[in-house]
Backbone bond lengths (Angstrom), bond angles and torsions (degrees), N, CA, C in turn:
res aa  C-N    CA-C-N  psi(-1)  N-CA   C-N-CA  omega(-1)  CA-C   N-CA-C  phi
1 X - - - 1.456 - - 1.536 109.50 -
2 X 1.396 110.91 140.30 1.662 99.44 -172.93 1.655 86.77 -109.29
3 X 1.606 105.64 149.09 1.271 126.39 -175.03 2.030 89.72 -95.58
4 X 1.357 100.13 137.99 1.986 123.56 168.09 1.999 88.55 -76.15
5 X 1.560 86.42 120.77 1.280 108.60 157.56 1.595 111.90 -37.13
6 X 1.182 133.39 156.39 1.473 131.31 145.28 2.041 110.60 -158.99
7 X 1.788 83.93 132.04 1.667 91.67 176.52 1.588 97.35 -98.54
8 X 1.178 88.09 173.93 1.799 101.50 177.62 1.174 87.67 -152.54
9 X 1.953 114.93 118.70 1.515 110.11 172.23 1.244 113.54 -129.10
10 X 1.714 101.51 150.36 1.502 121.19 -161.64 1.631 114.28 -14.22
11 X 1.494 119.25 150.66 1.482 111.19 173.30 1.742 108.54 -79.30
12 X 1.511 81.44 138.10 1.697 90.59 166.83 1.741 82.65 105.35
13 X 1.270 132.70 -40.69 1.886 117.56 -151.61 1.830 90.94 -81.55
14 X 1.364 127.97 2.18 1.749 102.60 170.01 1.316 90.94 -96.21
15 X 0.970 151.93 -33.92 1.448 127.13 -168.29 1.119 96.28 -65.45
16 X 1.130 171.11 -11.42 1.562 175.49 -166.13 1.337 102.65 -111.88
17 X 1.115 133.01 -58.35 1.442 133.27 -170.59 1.745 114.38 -131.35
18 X 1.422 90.77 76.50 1.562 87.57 -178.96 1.294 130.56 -68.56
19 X 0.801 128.67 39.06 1.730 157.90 -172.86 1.587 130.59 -111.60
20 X 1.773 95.12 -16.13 1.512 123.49 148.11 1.418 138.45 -56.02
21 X 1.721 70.54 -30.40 2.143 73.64 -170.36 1.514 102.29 -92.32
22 X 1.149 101.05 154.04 1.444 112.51 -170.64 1.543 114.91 53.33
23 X 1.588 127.95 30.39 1.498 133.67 163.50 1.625 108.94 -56.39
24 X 1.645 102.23 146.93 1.765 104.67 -157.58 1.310 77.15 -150.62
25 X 1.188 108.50 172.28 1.586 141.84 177.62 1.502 107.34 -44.99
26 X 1.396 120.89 -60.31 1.300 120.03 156.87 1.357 135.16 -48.09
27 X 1.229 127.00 -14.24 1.446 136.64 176.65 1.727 97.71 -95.54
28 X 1.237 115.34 -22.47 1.587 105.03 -169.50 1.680 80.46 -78.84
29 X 1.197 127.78 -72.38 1.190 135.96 -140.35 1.788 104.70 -49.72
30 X 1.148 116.50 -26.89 1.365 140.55 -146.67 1.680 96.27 -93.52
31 X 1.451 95.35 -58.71 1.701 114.32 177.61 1.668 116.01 -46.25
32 X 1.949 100.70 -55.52 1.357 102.41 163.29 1.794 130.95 -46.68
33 X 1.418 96.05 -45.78 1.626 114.28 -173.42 1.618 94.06 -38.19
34 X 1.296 95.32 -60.88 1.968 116.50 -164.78 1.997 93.78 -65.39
35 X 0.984 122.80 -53.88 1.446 118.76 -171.70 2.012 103.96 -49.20
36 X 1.096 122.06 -54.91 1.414 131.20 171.95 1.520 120.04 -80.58
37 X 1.331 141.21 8.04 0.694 144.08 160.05 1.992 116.02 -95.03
38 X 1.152 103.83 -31.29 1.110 123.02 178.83 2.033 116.30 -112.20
39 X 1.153 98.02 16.57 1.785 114.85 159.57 1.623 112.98 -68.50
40 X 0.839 129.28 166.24 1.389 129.83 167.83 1.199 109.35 -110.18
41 X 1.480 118.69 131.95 1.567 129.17 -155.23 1.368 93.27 -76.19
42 X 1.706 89.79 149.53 1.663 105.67 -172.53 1.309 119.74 59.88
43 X 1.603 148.33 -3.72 0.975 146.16 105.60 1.420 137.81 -12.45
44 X 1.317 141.28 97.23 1.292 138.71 141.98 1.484 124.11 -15.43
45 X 1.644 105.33 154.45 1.890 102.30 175.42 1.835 72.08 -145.37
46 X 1.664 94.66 103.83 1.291 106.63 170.17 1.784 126.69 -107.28
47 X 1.460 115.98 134.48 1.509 121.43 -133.78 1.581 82.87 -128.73
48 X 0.876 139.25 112.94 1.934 145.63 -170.24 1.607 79.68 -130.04
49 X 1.499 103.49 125.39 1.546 123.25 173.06 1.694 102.61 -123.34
50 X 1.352 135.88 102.72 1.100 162.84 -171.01 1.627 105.40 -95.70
51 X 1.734 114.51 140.90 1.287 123.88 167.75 1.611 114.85 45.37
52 X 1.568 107.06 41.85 2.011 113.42 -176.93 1.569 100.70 -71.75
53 X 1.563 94.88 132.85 2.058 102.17 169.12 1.388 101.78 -138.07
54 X 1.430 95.14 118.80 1.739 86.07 175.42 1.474 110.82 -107.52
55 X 1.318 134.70 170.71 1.287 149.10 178.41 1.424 102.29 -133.79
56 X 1.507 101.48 124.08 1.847 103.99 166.59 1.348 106.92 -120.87
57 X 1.401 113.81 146.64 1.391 131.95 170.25 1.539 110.00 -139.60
58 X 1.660 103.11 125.91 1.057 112.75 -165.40 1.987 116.55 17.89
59 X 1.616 122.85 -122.90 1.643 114.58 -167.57 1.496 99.04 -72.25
60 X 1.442 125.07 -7.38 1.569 101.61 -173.67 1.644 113.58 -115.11
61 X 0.913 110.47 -167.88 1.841 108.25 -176.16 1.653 101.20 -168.28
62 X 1.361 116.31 164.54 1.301 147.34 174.75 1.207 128.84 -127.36
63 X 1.143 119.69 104.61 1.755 147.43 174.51 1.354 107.61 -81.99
64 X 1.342 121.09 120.40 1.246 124.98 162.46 1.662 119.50 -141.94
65 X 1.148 92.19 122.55 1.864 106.09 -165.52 1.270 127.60 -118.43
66 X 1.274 156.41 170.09 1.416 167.07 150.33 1.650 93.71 -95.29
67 X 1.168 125.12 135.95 1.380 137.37 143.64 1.496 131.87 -167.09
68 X 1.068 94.01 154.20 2.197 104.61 -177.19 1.781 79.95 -125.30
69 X 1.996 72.88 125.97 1.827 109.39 161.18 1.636 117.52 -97.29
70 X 1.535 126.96 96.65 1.579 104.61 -174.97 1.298 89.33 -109.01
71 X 1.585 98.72 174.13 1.486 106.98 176.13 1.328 85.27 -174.52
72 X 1.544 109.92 170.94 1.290 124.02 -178.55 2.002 109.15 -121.49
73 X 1.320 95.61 125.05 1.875 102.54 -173.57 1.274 103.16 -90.02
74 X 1.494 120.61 157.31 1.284 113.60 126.36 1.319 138.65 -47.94
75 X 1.279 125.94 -22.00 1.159 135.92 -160.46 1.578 93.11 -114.05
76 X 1.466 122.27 93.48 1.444 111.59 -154.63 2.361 113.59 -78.18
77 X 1.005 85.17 -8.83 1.602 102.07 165.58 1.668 113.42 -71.32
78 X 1.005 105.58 -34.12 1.616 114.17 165.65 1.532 123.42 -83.04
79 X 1.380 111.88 -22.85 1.688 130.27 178.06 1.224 94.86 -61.02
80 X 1.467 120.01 143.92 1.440 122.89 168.17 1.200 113.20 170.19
81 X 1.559 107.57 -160.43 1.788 123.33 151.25 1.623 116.13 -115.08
82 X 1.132 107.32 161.34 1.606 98.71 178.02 1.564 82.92 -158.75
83 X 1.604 101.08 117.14 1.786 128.85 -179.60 1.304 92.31 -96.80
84 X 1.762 103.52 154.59 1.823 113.05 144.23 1.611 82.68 170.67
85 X 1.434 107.35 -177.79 1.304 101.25 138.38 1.719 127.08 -141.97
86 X 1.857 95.51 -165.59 1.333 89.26 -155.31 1.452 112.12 -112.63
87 X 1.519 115.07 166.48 1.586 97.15 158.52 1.810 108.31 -144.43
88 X 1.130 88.81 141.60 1.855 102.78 -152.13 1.937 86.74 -110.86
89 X 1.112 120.04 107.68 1.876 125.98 150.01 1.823 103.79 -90.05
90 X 1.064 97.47 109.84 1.418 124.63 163.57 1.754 137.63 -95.01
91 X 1.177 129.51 145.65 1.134 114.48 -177.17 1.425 117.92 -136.06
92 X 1.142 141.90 157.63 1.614 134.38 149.85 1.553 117.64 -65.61
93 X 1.558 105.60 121.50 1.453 81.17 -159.04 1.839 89.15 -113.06
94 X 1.391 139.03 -131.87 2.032 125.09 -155.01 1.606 88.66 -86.60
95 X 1.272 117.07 -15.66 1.757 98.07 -169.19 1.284 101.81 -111.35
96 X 1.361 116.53 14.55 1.887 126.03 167.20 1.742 97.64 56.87
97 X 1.307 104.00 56.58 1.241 104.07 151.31 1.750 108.15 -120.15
98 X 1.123 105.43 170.97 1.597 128.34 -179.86 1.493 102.92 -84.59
99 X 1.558 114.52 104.45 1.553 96.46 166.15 1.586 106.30 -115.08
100 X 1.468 125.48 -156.96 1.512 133.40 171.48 1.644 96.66 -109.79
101 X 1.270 96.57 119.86 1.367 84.64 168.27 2.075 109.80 -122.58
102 X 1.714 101.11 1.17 1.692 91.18 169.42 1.664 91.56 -148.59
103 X 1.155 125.56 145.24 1.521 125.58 174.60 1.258 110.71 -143.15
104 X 1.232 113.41 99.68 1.686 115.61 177.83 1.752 104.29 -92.35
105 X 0.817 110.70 152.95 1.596 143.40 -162.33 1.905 114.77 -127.76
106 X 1.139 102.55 109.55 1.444 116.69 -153.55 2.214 105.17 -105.29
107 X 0.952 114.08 97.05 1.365 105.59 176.24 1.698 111.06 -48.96
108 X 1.329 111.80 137.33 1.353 103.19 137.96 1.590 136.12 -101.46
109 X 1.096 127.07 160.09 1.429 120.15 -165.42 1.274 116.71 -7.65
110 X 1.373 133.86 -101.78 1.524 118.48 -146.53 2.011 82.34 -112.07
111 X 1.102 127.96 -28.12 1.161 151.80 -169.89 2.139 103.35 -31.49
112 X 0.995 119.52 116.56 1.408 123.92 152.85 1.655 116.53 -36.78
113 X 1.411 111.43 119.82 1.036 123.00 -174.30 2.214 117.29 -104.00
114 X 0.986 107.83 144.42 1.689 99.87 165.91 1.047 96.49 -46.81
115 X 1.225 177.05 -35.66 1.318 172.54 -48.04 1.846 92.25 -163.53
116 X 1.521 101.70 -72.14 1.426 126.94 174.09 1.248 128.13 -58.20
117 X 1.255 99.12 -21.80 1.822 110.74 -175.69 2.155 86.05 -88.42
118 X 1.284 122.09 -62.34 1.225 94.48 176.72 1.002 128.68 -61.80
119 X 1.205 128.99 -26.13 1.641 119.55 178.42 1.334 117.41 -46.81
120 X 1.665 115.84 -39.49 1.380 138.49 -141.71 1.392 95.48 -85.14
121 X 1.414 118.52 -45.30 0.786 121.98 -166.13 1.888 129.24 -115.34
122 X 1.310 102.11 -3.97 1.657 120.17 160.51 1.236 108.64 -58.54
């Protein structure tokens, strides 16, 4: 049985980008397209995952992380960092691989979250 993707993004980033709610597999894929298309060539999109603990139970597991995504845009209002952290439930799914099947996205204080970077850019 394949498990439906699901994001959960930071509080406060759908009233800003209502394009969050109800985000699916197709919106990630879409979001990325736009994240690398709109990188600045020869530029890095660097992803530092801080303080990782995972928990496994039996086929599924739990990721939970601190991290800042920077990268540099063309669009220099979009260039930045965006902190919080995350938490990724994963599963083995018929070909026993590890996928994401829920990823909530955690603000930190006043700080830009991935939350915002997809909105911005979906």
């Amino acid at each position: 049985m394949r498990k439906k993707f699901r994001f959960i993004p930071s509080s406060g980033s759908t009233s800003n980008y209502p394009a969050l709610n109800g985000w699916s597999y197709d919106s990630e894929k879409q979001y990325f397209k736009n994240l690398i298309s709109i990188a600045k060539a020869g530029q890095s999109i660097n992803l530092s995952m801080l303080s990782v603990t995972n928990t496994q139970i039996g086929d599924s597991a739990i990721y939970q992380f601190d991290y800042t995504l920077s990268f540099l845009a063309n669009d220099q209002t979009i260039s930045g960092d965006y902190t919080g952290s995350a938490q990724f439930k994963i599963y083995l799914d018929s070909r026993n691989q590890w996928v994401i099947v829920e990823w909530t996205d955690l603000r930190k204080e006043n700080l830009q979250s991935w939350s915002e970077l997809k909105g911005r850019l979906y």
